[in-house]
N, C-alpha and C positions, 0 to 999 in steps of 0.2 A: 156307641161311642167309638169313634176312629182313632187308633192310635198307632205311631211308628215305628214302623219295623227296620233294627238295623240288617246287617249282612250277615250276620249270623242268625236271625232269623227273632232275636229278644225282641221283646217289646222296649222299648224306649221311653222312660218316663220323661214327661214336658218337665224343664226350669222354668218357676215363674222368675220374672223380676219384683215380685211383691213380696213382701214381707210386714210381719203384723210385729208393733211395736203399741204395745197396751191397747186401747181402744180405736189407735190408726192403721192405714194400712198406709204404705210409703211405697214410691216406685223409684228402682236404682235404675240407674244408667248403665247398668256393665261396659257398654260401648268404649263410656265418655271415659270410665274407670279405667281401662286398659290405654287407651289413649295418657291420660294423664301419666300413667306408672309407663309409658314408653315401649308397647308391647305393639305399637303402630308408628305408622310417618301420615303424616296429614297428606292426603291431595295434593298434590301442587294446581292441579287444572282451579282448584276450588278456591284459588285465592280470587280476591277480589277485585275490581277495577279500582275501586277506590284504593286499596292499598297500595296496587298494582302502580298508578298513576303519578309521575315524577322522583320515584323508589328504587333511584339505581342498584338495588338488591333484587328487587324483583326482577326476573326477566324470561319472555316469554323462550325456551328449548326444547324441541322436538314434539312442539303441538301442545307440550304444559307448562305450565309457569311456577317457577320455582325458582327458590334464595339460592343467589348465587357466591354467595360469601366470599364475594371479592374474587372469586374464579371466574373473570368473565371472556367470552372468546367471542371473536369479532361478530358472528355471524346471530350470536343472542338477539331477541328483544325488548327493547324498551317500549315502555309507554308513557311519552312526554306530553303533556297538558294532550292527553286525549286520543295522539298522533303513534302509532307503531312504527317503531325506527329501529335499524340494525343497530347495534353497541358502537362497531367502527364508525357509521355514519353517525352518529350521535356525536361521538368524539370528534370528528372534520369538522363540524357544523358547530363544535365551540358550546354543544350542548350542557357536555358534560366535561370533566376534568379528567387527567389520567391517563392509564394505557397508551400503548406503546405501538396499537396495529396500524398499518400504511392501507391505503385503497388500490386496487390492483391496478389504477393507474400510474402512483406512486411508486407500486412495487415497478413497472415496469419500465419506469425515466430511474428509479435506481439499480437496477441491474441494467442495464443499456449502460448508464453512467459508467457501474464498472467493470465495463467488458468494452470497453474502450482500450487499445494498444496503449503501454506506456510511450509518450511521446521519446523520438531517436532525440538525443543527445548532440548538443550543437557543435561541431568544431571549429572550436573560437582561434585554431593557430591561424599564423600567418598563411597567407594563399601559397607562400614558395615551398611553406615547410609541407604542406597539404601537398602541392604538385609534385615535388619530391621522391614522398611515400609511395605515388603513384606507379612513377617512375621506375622507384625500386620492386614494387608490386610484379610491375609490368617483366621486369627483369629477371626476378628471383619467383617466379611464379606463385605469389601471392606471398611471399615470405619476407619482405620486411622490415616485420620487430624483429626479426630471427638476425639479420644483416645488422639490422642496427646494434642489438646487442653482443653481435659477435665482432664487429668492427670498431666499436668503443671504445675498448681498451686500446687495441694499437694506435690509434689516433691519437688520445689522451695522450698516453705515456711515449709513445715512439716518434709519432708525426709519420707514419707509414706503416707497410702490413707486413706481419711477419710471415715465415713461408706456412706457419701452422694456419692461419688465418687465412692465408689464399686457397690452401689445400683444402681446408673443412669450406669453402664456399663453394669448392667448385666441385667437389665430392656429396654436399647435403644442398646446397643450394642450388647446384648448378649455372653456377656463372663463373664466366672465366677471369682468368687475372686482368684480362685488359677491361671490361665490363666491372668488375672492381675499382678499378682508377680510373674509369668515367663516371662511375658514381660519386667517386670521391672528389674529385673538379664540379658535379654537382651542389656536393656537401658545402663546399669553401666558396662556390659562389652563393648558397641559398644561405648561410652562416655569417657571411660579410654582408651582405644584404640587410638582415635583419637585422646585426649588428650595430650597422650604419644608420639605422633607422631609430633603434634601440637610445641611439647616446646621442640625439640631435635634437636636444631638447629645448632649441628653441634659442640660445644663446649664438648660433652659426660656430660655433667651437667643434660640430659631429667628426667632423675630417680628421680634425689634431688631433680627439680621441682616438679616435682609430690608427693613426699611425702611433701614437703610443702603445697600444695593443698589439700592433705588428710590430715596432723593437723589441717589446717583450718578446712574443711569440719566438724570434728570431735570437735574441741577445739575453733574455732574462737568464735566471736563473732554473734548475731544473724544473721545481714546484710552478715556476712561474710559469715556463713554459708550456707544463701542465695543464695550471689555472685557464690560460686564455683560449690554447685549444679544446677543451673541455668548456670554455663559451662559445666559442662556433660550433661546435658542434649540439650542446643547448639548443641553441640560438637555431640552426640548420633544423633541425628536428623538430620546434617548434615546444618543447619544452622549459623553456626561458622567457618569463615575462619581462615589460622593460623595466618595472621598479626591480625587478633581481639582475640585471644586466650593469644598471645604474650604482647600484648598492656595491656590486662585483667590480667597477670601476673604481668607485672611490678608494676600496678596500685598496686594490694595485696602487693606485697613482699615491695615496696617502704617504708614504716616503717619500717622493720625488716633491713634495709641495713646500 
C-alpha cells in the first residue's frame, strides 16, 4: 500500500469523506461546507449564460464574469438577449438605464466645446466715444483709463485742468499741455454729439434740449454746472446710455416746467 509522505518525511494519513452513521455510510461535501461557511468566493468565470443573459449585475471583467454590485465601469460586459456589449455602449444604445459614461466621441465634441476662447466682449458705445479712446490711446501711449480718470475731476468740478493735472500728464503720461486741450476739444465735440443724439427723441425738440443744457453749463448753479458737464463727459466716453441722459434731463429741466 502507497501512502504519503509529508516534508518532513511522516507518513500522512488519508481523510475519508465518509463517515458511518448506524448501518449507513454518508458522503459530506467538505468542499460545498466550507463554501457555504464563506471560507471561499465562487468562480466568477463559472457563472452561467443563462444567468449571465440580460442581468445588469452580471458583467463580463478581465476575462471572468462576476457581480458587479452596482460598481460598473464603462468598459464591463454585458450580455444582452445573447449579444456581448460594453456597459457604455449598452447605455448609448438606450439598452439599459443609468450611468453617467460619455463615448470617447462625446468625450471629444465636449472637451473641444470647452476649450473654446471665451467669446471678446462687444463694445456697444457710441462709434465717437470708441474713436476717441483711440485717439487718446494713440496719444498717451496706450493710457487712456489713466487720462480719463485723471482728467475727470477737473472737468466735472472746474470746466478746465489744474496745473497738478497738466503736470502728472505730462510727467506719467507723457503728453503735453497743448495735447491735453486737443483732447479736450475732442471730449466736448464726441459729448455734444452724443448728447445731441441722446435727447432727440423724436419730438424735433433735440436742439432746445440742448441749449438748455448749455445755459446751465454756462449760467446754472454750481452743482448744476457740475451735473451737465459730468454729462458730456458720460456722454464723450461712452459711459451714459440714453434712458440715463433722458432721466438726467428731466431731473434738471423739472424746475423750470
Amino acid at each position: 500500500m502507497t501512502h504519503a509522505i509529508d516534508a518532513h518525511g511522516n507518513v500522512v494519513t488519508p481523510q475519508s469523506n465518509l463517515h458511518s452513521e448506524g448501518d449507513r455510510i454518508e458522503g459530506i461535501d467538505r468542499q460545498a461546507e466550507k463554501e457555504a461557511n464563506g471560507y471561499f468566493q465562487s468562480v466568477s468565470s463559472y457563472i452561467p449564460d443563462e444567468e449571465a443573459n440580460n442581468n445588469i449585475d452580471v458583467v463580463k471583467r478581465d476575462g471572468s464574469r462576476v457581480h458587479a454590485g452596482g460598481d460598473h465601469q464603462p468598459n464591463d460586459i454585458l450580455l444582452i438577449d445573447g449579444m456581448e456589449v460594453t456597459y457604455s455602449m449598452a447605455q448609448q444604445l438606450g439598452l439599459i438605464e443609468g450611468g453617467n459614461f460619455n463615448s470617447a466621441q462625446e468625450d471629444f465634441y465636449s472637451d473641444a466645446e470647452n476649450s473654446q476662447p471665451e467669446p471678446e466682449p462687444q463694445d456697444t458705445r457710441p462709434e465717437r466715444a470708441q474713436l476717441l479712446e483711440m485717439q487718446l490711446d494713440m496719444a498717451s501711449q496706450g493710457k487712456s483709463q489713466q487720462v480719463m480718470d485723471t482728467v475727470q475731476n477737473d472737468i466735472v468740478h472746474l470746466g478746465d485742468f489744474s496745473e497738478q493735472t497738466l503736470d502728472f500728464a505730462q510727467r506719467e503720461l507723457s503728453m503735453s499741455e497743448e495735447s491735453v486741450r486737443t483732447m479736450y476739444k475732442e471730449m466736448q465735440s464726441a459729448g455734444s454729439n452724443a448728447m445731441a443724439d441722446f435727447l432727440e427723441v423724436g419730438d424735433g425738440r433735440g436742439r432746445d434740449r440742448i441749449e438748455f443744457l448749455v445755459d446751465l453749463a454756462n449760467n446754472g448753479t454750481r452743482d448744476q454746472r457740475a451735473t451737465v458737464r459730468n454729462l458730456w463727459f458720460l456722454a464723450a466716453t461712452g459711459r451714459l446710455t440714453q434712458d440715463q441722459a433722458v432721466d438726467a434731463f428731466d431731473t434738471l429741466y423739472q424746475p423750470y416746467q
